[in-house]
C-alpha positions in Angstrom: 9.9 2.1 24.1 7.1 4.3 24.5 4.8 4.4 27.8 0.8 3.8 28.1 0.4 8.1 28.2 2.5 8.2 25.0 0.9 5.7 23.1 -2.9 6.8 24.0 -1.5 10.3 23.0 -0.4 9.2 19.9 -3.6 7.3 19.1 -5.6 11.1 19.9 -3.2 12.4 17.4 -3.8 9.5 14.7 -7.4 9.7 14.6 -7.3 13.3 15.0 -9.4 13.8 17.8 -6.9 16.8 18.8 -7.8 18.6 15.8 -11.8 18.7 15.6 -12.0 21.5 12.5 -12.5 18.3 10.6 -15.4 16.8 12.8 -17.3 20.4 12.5 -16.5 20.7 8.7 -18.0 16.9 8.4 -20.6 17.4 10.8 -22.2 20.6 9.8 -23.5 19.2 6.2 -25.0 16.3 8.1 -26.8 18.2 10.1 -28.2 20.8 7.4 -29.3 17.9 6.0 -30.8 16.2 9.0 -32.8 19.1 9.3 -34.1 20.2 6.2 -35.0 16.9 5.6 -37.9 16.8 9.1 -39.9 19.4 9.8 -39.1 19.5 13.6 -35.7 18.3 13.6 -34.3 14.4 13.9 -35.2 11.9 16.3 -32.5 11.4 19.6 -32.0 8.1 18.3 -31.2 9.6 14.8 -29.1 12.0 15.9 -27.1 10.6 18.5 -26.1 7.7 15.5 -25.3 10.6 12.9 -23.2 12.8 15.4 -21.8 9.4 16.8 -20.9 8.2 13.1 -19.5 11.9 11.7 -17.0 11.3 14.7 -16.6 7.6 13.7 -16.2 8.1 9.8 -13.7 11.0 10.0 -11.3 9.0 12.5 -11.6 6.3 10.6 -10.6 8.4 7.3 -7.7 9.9 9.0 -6.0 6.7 10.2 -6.2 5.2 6.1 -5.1 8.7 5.5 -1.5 8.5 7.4 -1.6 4.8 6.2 -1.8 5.9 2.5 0.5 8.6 3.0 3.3 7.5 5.6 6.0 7.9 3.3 5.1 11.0 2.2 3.9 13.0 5.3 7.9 13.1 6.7 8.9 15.0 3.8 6.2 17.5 4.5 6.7 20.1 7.6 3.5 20.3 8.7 2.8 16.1 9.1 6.4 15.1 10.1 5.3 14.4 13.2 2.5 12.2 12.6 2.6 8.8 14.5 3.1 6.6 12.0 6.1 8.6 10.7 7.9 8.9 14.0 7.5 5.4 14.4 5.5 5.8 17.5 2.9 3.9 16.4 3.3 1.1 13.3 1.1 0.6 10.1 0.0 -2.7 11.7 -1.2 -0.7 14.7 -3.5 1.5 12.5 -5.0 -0.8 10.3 -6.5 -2.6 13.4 -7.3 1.4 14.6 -8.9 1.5 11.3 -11.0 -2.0 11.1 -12.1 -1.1 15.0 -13.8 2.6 14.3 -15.3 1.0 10.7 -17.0 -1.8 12.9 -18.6 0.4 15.2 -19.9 2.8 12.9 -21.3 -0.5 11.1 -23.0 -1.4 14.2 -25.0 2.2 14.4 -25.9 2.0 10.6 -27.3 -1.4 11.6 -30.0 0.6 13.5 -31.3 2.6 10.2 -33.2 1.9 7.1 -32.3 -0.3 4.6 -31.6 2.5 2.1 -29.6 4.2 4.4 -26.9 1.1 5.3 -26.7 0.8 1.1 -25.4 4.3 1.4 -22.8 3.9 4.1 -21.4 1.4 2.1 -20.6 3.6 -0.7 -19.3 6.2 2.2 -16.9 3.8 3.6 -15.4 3.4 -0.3 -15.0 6.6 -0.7 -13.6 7.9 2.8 -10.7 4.5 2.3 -10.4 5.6 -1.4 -9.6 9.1 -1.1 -6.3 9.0 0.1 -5.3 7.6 -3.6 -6.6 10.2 -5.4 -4.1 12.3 -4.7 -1.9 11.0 -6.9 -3.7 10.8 -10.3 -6.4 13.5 -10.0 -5.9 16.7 -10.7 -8.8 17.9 -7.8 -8.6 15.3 -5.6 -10.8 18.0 -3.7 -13.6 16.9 -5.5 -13.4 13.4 -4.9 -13.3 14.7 -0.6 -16.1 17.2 -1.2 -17.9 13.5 -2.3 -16.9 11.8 0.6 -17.4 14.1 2.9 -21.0 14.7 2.0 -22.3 11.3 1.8 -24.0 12.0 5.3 -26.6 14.3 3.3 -27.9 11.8 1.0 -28.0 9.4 4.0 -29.5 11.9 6.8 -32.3 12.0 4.0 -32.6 8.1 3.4 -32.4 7.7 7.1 -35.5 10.3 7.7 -37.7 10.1 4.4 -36.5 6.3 3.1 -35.7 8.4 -0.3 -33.5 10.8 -1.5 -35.2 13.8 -3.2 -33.6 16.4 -6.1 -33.7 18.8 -2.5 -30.8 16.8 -1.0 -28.8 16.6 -4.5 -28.5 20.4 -4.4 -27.5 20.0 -0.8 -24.9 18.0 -1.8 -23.6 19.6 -4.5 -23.5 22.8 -2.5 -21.5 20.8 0.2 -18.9 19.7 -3.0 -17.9 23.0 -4.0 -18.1 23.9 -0.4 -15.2 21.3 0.4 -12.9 22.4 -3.0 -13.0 26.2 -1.8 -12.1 25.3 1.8 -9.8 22.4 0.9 -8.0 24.7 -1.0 -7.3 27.3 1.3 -5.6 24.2 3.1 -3.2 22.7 0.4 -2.3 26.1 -0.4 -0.6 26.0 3.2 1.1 23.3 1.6 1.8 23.6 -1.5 5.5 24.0 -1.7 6.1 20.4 0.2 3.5 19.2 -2.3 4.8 20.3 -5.7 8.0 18.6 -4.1 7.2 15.4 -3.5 4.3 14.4 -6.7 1.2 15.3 -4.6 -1.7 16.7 -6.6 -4.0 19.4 -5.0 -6.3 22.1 -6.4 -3.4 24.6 -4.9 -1.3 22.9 -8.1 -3.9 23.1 -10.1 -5.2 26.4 -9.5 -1.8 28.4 -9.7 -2.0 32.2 -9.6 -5.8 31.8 -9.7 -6.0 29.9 -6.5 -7.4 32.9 -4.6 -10.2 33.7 -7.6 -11.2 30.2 -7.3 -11.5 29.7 -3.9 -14.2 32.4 -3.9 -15.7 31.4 -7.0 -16.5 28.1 -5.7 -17.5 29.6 -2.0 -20.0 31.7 -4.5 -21.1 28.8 -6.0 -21.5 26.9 -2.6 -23.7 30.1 -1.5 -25.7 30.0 -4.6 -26.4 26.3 -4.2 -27.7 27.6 0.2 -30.1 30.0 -1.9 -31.5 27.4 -4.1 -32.5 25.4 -1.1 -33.7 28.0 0.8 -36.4 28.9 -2.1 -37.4 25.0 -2.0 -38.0 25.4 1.1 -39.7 28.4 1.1 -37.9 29.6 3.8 -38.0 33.5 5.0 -36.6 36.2 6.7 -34.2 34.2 9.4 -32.9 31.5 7.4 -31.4 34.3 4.5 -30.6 36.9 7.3 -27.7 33.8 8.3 -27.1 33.2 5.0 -26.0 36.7 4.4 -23.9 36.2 7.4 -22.0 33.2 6.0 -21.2 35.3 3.0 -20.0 37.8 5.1 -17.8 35.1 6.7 -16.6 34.0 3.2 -15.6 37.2 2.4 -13.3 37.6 5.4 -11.2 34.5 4.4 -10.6 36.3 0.9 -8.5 39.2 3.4 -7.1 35.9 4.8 -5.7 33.9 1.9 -5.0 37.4 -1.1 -1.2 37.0 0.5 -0.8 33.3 0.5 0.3 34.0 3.6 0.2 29.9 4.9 -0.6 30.8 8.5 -3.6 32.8 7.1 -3.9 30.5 4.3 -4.8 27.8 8.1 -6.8 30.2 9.6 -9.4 30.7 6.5 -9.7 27.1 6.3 -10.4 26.9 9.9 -13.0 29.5 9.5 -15.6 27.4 7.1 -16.0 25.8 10.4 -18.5 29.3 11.0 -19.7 29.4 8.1 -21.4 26.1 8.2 -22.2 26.5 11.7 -24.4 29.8 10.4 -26.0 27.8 7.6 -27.1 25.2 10.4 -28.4 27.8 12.8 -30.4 29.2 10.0 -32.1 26.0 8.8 -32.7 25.1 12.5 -34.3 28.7 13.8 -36.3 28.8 10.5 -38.3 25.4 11.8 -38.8 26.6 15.1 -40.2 30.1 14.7 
């Protein structure tokens, strides 16, 4: 039996509130978006329901996560301890975890547009869909870069009551944001992965793994440029975006080896890249 400490620990641990990276790599694109898309930032309201919900969402897609994958993550080093595979919490236990965090964040989208709770609906597919994809598609990446970036589209809908072509760029950036950083992370894990069926962009990728990863982070910056001359933003919002590239190009020193350690620090390091993207957007509407 396990006491009241161990069981509140190991509910931290399943919704990965002891691991924020994924919070920060979820929140950051939300709010770019919630940004770009007012001239003098959000609302309170508005932002305390998207910070709120980015916290909600990504708990709530780590607890289907370990439910998908509970008979997978004991084969691999790095999730063997998990909850759910050391038994210290059961699949029943999570599903109600799960049900819990998508009810509340239902309740905040209650508070927003119309527009805006048609799109959270689509989120919450695609957050409780990814897991699956890991088996069939080649760059289940993709389908997360998705999933992950729903809170653009909505930070616009919940803002303007629209979505303009502004935000699709946004978004697309965001995708081929999450593939390059996502990668960097299943390349820690590749060798568990190839073992046990799992299909990642590491797999897919092979020897070009490290070209690709900067090709898409390239892309990504290409896609931060394009909004910036929508925008018709200036000096301070490129001078940032120089300094995310900069930041990109550090990880490539980090992940040429394939070092896996490395390989976990690069892809905790997006978490300043999109912080400088933010920072940019944000000190471009106030000076």
């Amino acid at each position: 039996m396990y006491s009241i400490k161990q069981r509140i620990i190991a509910y931290w641990r399943l919704t990965r509130l002891n691991q924020p990276i994924g919070i920060w790599l979820l929140l950051w694109p939300t709010l770019w978006a919630l940004w770009l898309s007012s001239n003098s930032g959000p609302t309170y309201g508005l932002f305390f329901i998207f910070i709120t919900g980015v916290i909600l969402m990504r708990s709530a897609g780590c607890v289907i996560n370990d439910i998908v994958d509970m008979k997978y993550d004991g084969l691999v080093e790095r999730t063997k301890n998990r909850p759910l595979v050391t038994g210290e919490l059961s699949r029943f236990e999570a599903f109600l975890v799960f049900g819990f965090l998508i009810f509340l964040s239902a309740c905040l989208v209650l508070y927003l547009n119309t527009l805006t709770i048609k799109l959270s609906l689509l989120a919450v597919l695609l957050a409780s869909t990814y897991p699956f994809t890991k088996r069939f598609l080649a760059l289940p990446q993709a389908y997360l870069g998705v999933a992950f970036g729903f809170g653009i589209p909505m930070a616009y809908a919940a803002n303007n009551n629209y979505v303009p072509f502004e935000a699709m760029i946004v978004f697309i950036g965001n995708v081929l944001w999450v593939i390059a950083y996502d990668t960097e992370y299943a390349m820690v894990d590749r060798e568990d992965d190839k073992l046990i069926g799992i299909k990642t962009s590491a797999l897919l990728f092979q020897t070009k793994d490290v070209l690709m990863v900067i090709i898409f982070h390239c892309l990504f910056l290409f896609c931060m440029i394009w909004v910036g001359l929508l925008k018709q933003f200036g000096f301070v919002f490129f001078s940032f975006l120089i300094a995310a590239s900069l930041l990109v190009s550090y990880q490539y020193f980090l992940i040429r080896d394939r070092d896996r350690q490395k390989c976990f620090r690069a892809f905790k390091h997006n978490t300043w890249v999109g912080g400088a993207i933010f920072f940019g957007i944000f000190f471009e509407n106030f000076f």
